[in-house]
C-alpha positions in Angstrom: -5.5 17.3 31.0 -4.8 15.4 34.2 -7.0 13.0 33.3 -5.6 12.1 29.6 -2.9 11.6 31.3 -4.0 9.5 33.8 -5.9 7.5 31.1 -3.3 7.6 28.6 0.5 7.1 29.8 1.7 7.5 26.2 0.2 11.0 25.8 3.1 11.8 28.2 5.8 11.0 25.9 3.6 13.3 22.9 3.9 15.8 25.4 7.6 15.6 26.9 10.4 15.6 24.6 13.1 14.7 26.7 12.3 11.3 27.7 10.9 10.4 24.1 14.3 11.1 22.6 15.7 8.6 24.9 13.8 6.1 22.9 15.2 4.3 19.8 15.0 5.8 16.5 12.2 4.2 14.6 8.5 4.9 12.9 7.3 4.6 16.7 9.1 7.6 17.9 8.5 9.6 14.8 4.8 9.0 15.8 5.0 10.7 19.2 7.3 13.0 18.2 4.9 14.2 15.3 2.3 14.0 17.6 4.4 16.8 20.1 4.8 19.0 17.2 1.4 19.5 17.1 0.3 20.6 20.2 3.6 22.1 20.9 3.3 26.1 20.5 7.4 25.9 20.9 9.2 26.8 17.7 12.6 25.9 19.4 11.6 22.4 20.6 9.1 21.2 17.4 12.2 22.5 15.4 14.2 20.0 17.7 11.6 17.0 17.4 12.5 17.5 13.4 15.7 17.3 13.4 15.5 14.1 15.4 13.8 12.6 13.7 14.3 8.9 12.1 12.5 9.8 9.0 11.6 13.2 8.3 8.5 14.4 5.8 6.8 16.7 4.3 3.9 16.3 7.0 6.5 17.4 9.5 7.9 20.6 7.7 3.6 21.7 6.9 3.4 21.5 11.0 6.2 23.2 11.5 5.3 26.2 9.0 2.5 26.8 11.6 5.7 29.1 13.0 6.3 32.4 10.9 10.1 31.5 10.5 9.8 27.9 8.8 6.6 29.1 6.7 9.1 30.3 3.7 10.6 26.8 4.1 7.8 24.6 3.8 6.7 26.8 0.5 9.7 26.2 -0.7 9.9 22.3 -0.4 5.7 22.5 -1.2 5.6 25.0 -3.8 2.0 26.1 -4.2 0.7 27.5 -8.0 -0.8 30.3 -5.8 2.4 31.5 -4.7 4.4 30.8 -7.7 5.8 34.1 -8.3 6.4 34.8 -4.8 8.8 31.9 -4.0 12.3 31.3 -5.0 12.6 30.2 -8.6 15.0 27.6 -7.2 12.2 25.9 -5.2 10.7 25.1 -8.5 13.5 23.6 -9.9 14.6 21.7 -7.3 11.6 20.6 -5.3 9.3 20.4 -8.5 5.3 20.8 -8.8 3.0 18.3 -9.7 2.6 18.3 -13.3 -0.9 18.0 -12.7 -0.6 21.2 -11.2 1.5 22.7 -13.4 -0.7 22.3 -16.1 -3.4 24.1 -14.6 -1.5 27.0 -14.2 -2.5 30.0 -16.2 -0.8 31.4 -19.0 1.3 34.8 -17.1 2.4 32.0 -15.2 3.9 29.8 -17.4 5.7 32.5 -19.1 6.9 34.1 -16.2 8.7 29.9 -15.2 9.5 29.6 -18.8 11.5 33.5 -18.4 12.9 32.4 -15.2 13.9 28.3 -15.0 17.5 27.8 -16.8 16.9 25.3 -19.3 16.2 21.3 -18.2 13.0 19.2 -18.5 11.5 21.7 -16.1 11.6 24.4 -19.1 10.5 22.0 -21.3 7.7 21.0 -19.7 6.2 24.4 -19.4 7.1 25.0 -23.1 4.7 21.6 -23.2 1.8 23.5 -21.5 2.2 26.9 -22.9 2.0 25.8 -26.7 0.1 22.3 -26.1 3.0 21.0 -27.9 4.1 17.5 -26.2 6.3 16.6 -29.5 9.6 16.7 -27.7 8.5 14.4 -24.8 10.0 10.9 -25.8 12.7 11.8 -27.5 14.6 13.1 -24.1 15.0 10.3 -21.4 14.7 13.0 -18.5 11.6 15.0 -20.0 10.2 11.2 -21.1 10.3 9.9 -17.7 9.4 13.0 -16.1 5.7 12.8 -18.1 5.1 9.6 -18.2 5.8 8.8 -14.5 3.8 11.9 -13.3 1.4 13.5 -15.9 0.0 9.8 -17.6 -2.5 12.2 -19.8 -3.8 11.1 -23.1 -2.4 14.1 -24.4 1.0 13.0 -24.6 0.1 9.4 -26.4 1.9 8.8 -29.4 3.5 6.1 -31.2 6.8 5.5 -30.4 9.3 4.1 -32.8 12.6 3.8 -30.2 12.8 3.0 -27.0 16.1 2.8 -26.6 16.9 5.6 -24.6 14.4 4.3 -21.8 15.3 1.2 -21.6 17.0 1.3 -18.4 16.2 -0.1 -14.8 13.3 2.3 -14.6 11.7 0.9 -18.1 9.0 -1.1 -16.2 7.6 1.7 -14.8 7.5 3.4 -17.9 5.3 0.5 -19.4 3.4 -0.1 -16.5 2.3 3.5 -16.1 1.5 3.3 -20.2 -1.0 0.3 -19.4 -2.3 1.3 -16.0 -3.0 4.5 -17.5 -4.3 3.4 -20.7 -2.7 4.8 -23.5 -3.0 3.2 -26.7 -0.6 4.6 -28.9 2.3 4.1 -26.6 1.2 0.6 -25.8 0.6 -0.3 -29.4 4.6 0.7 -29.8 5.1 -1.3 -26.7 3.5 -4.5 -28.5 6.0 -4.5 -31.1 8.9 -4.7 -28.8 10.7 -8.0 -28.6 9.7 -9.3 -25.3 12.2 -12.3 -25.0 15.0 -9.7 -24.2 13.9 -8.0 -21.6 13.6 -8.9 -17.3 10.8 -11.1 -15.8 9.3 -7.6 -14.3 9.1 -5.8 -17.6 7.4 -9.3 -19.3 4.6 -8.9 -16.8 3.6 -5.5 -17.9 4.2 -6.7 -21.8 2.1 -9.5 -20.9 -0.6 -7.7 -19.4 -0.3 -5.2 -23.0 -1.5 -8.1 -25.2 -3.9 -9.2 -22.3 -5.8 -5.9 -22.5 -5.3 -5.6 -26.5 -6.5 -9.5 -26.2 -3.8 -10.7 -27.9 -4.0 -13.8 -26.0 -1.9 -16.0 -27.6 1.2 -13.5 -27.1 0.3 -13.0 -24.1 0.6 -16.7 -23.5 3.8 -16.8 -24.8 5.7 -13.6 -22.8 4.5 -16.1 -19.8 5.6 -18.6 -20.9 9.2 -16.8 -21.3 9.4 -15.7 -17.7 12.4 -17.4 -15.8 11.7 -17.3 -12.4 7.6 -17.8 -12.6 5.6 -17.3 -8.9 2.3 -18.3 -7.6 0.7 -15.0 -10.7 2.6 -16.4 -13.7 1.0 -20.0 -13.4 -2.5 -18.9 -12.2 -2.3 -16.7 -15.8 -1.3 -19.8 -17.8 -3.4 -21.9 -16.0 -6.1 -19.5 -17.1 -4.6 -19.0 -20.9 -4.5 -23.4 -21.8 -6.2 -25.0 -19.1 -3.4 -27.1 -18.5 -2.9 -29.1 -15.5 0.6 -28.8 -15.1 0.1 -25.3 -14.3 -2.5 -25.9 -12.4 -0.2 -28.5 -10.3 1.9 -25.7 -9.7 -0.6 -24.1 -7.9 -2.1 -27.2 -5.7 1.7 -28.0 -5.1 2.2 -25.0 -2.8 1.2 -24.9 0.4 0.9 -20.9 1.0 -2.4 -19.7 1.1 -3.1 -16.6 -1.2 -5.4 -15.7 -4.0 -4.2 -17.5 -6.8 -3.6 -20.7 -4.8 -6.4 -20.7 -3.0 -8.8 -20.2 -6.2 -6.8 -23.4 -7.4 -7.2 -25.3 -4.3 -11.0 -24.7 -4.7 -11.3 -25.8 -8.1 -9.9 -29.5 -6.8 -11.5 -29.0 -3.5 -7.9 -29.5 -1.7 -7.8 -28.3 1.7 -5.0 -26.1 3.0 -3.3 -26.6 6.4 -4.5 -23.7 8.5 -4.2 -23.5 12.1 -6.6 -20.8 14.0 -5.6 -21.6 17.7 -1.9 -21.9 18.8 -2.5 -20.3 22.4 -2.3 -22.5 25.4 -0.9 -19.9 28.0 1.8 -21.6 29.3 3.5 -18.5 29.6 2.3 -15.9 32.7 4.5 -13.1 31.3 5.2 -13.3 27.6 8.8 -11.8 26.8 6.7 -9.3 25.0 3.8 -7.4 25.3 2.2 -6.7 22.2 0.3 -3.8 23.5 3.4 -2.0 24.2 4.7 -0.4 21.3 8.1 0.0 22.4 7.4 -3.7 23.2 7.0 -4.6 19.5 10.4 -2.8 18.6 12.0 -5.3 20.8 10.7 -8.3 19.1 11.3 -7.1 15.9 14.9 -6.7 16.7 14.9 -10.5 18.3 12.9 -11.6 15.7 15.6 -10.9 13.2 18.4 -12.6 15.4 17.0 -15.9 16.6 18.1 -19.3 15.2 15.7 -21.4 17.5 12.3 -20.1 16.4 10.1 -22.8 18.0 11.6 -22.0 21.9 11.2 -18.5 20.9 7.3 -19.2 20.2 7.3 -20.4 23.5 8.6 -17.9 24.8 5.4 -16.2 23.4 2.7 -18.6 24.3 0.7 -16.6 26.2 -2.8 -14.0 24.8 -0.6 -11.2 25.5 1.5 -12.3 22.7 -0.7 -14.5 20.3 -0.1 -12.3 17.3 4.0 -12.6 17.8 4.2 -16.1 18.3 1.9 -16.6 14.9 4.9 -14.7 13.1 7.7 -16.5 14.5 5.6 -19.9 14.6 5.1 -18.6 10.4 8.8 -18.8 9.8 9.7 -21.4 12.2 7.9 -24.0 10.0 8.9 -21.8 6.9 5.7 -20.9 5.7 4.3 -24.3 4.8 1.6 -23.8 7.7 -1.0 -21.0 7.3 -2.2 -19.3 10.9 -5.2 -17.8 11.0 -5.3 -17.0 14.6 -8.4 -15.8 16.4 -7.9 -13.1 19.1 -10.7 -12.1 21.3 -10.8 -8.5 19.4 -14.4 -8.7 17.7 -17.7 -10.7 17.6 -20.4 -10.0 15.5 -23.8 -12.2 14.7 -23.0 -11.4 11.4 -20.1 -14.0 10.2 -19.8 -12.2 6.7 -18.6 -9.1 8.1 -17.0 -10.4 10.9 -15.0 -12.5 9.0 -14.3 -9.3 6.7 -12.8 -7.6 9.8 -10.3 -10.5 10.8 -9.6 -10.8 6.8 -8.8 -6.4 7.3 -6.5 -7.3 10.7 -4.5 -10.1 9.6 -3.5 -8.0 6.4 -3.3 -4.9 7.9 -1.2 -5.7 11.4 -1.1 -9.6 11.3 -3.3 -8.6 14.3 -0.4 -6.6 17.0 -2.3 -4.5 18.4 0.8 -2.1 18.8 1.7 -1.5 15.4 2.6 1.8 13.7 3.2 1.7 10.0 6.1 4.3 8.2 2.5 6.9 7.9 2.0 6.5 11.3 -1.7 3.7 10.9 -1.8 2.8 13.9 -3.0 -0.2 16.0 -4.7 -3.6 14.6 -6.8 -2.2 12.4 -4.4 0.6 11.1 -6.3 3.5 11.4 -4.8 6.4 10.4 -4.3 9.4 13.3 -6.3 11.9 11.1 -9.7 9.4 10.7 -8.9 8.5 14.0 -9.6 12.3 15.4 -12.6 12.9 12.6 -14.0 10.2 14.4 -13.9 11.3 17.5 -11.6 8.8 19.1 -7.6 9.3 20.7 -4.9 8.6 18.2 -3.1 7.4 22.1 -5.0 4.8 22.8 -5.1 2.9 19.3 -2.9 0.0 20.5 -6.2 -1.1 22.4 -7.9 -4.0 20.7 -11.3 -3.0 21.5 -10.5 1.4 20.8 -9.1 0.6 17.5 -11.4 -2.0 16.3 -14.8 0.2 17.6 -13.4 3.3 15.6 -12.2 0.8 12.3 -15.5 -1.4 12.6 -17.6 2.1 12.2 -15.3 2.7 8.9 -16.0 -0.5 7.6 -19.5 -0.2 7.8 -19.9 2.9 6.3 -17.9 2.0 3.5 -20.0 -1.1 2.7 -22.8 1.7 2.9 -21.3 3.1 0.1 -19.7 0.3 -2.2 -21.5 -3.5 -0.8 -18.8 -4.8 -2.5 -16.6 -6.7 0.0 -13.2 -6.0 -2.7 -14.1 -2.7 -3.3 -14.5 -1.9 0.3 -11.2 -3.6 0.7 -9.6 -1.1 -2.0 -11.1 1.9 -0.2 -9.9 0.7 3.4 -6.5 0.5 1.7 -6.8 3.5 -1.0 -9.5 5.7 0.2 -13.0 5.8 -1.4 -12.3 8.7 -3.8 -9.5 6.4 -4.7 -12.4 3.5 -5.5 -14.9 5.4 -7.3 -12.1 7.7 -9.6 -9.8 4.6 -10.4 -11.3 1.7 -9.7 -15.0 1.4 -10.1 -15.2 3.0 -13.6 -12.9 0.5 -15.0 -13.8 -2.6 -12.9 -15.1 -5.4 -14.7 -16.8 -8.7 -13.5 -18.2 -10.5 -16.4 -16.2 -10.9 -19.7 -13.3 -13.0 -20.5 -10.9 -13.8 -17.9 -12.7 -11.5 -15.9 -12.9 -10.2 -12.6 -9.1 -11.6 -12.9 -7.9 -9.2 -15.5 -9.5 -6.1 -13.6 -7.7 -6.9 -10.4 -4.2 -7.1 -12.2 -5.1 -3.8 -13.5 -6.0 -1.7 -10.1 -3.5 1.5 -10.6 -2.1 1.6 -7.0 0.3 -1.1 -6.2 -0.4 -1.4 -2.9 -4.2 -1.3 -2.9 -4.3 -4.1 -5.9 -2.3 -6.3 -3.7 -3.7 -5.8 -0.6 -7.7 -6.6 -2.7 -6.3 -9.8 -3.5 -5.4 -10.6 0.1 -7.7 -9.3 2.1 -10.7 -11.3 -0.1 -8.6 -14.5 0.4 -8.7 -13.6 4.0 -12.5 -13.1 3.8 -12.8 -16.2 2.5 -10.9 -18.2 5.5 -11.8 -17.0 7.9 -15.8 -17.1 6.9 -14.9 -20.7 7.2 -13.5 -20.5 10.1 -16.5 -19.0 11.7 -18.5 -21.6 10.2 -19.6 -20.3 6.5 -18.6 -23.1 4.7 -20.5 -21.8 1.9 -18.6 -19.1 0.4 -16.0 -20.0 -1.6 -13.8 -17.4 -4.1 -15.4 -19.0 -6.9 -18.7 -18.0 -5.3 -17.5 -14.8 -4.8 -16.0 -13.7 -7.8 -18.6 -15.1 -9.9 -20.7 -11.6 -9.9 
């Protein structure tokens, strides 16, 4: 133990309470203090590390029910179907279960909720499961939403004459969850709406209705109704008339990011991208990006300074490459692109070397010291639990060449599974059960408008972003490290 800590200061602060609670609240703290709570065999003092926490989750109360007194509590928030009967009927109705759950649950079970819950969607919805009857789902706002946010099943499709009573600030998630998730009858009601009256948010889903019922010139037009169109909207039109003044749109901004860069390609119009903005003029940066507590600082700074470029400066040093990039980003308000290059990976192989830098920048815009609100951690993000399955220390993540070894091992055997660089992408983001339920069987790469459409469609939010990033990344930074060859139109082109 002497040794860890020797090796690792900051496995001091997972194991001391005191002098991390001195530290400002923040995802960092909640890190190590998550951390103590698990090798702490102190009920008293992990019940303390809770309670101070910045953000407190469900992860927290499941480690803490490792003590017989906070066991009851964590069943309550978590309620199990094994334990239905045996917890508080209250837990139910205020804490929930998955309806994915809940319709699993066997028949004694759903009559003894449907005795016990006072009546609210909750009874409803076992009513739902108990008779198979799902005719009263969309024509309560509560029950509607409840279903169609959290139990997308084709067994409550159906056509829908009024909306009216979800057509409130949550509406686009209603439709989005009805595309995403496929159902026809419900998106066939959805196609009758009149699109004109609705948000630019909600038009996007509409749109991407008619896309998938390729009703193309519809679509086309709920485009071309959206107010405020971005960088997505006039790729999509572009796509839809094969006009150029859509495509201008596109070439006239000088952001790098999927859709621009595809357009870029197509006229052969180079971006301004810098890779190397260190000169070490600086002995010792302001900040040490190592340092987590480091990071924290800049952030705060970050958000107060007026006089970026002396703040970059003030940065100019290896130490700090990855914070100067930011503030040099905003400084020139995000008409330069920096690509930067730290000394973190080589590899003989400039396809997946390039596909680690392309995972770094998105991930961490390469700190080594971040921690993300579920605690990834380091440049590469790793999260603490494939961090440990892997054999490696969740302390010592803010180490370039720790956190890449451990990441660079993922990425591998995730290409040994998908070869696809964007699927690989998705699973890095999603997880590979993620990829092969949700993605792959719906994934397309030849047909109309295709791999575009498919992408738009990935279910998670987060992961369909972050594909369209990272591949753009790819495609850099192969270029940078001398592939001038691949292209996105190359790529996509399956």
């Amino acid at each position: 133990m002497k040794v860890v800590l020797l090796l690792f200061p900051f496995f001091l602060y997972a194991l001391e309470l005191a002098p991390l609670l001195t530290k400002p609240k923040s995802y960092v703290r909640d890190f190590y203090l998550t951390e103590f709570m698990r090798e702490s065999n102190d009920s008293v003092l992990s019940f303390k590390a809770y309670t101070a926490m910045y953000k407190q989750k469900m992860k927290h109360l499941k480690i803490l029910s490792k003590f017989p007194e906070f066991k009851p509590l964590y069943q309550c928030v978590n309620p199990s179907v094994r334990d239905i009967k045996n917890i508080d009927i209250s837990c139910v109705l205020n804490n929930g279960l998955w309806l994915k759950s809940m319709a699993k649950l066997s028949k004694s079970d759903l009559e003894y909720l449907y005795k016990n819950l006072p009546n609210g969607k909750e009874k409803e919805t076992v009513y739902a499961f108990l008779h198979n009857d799902y005719s009263k789902i969309f024509k309560d706002r509560d029950l509607g939403y409840y279903f169609i946010l959290n139990y997308p099943d084709k067994k409550i499709d159906q056509i829908i004459n009024d909306f009216s009573i979800f057509e409130d600030k949550y509406f686009k998630l209603f439709i989005k969850s009805a595309v995403l998730n496929d159902l026809p009858l419900i998106r066939f009601s959805l196609s009758k709406l009149n699109y004109k009256k609705y948000n630019d948010q909600i038009k996007w889903w509409l749109f991407l209705n008619e896309m998938k019922f390729k009703n193309y010139k519809k679509a086309q037009k709920i485009l071309e109704s959206v107010k405020n169109k971005k960088e997505k909207e006039y790729f999509w039109l572009w796509q839809l008339t094969n006009k150029d003044k859509y495509l201008d749109k596109l070439l006239n901004n000088p952001r790098v990011n999927f859709y621009t860069l595809y357009a870029h390609e197509e006229k052969n119009i180079p971006f301004d991208i810098r890779s190397q903005i260190v000169f070490n003029s600086i002995k010792t940066p302001k900040y040490d990006q190592t340092n987590p507590w480091d990071v924290l600082k800049f952030w705060d700074e970050f958000k107060k300074r007026e006089d970026l470029f002396t703040f970059a400066k003030e940065l100019d040093s290896e130490k700090s490459v990855a914070l100067k990039a930011l503030v040099l980003d905003k400084a020139n308000r995000f008409k330069v692109n920096y690509f930067i290059t730290p000394k973190m990976y080589n590899d003989s192989n400039i396809s997946f070397k390039a596909f680690v830098y392309a995972i770094a920048r998105q991930e961490s815009r390469f700190i080594p010291a971040s921690v993300s609100r579920s605690y990834a951690l380091g440049v590469m993000q790793m999260m603490p639990f494939l961090v440990r399955h892997m054999k490696g220390n969740v302390f010592n993540q803010f180490d370039y060449n720790e956190n890449v070894k451990l990441s660079v091992k993922h990425q591998k055997w995730l290409f040994s599974k998908l070869k696809d660089p964007l699927m690989v992408a998705y699973a890095y983001n999603g997880g590979i059960g993620f990829v092969n339920r949700k993605v792959l069987p719906y994934f397309k790469y030849t047909g109309k408008f295709e791999p575009f459409l498919s992408m738009e469609l990935v279910k998670y939010d987060e992961s369909r972003e972050y594909g369209k990033k990272v591949i753009a990344n790819y495609i850099i930074y192969s270029h940078i490290f001398g592939d001038k060859n691949i292209t996105l139109h190359k790529f996509l082109k399956k």
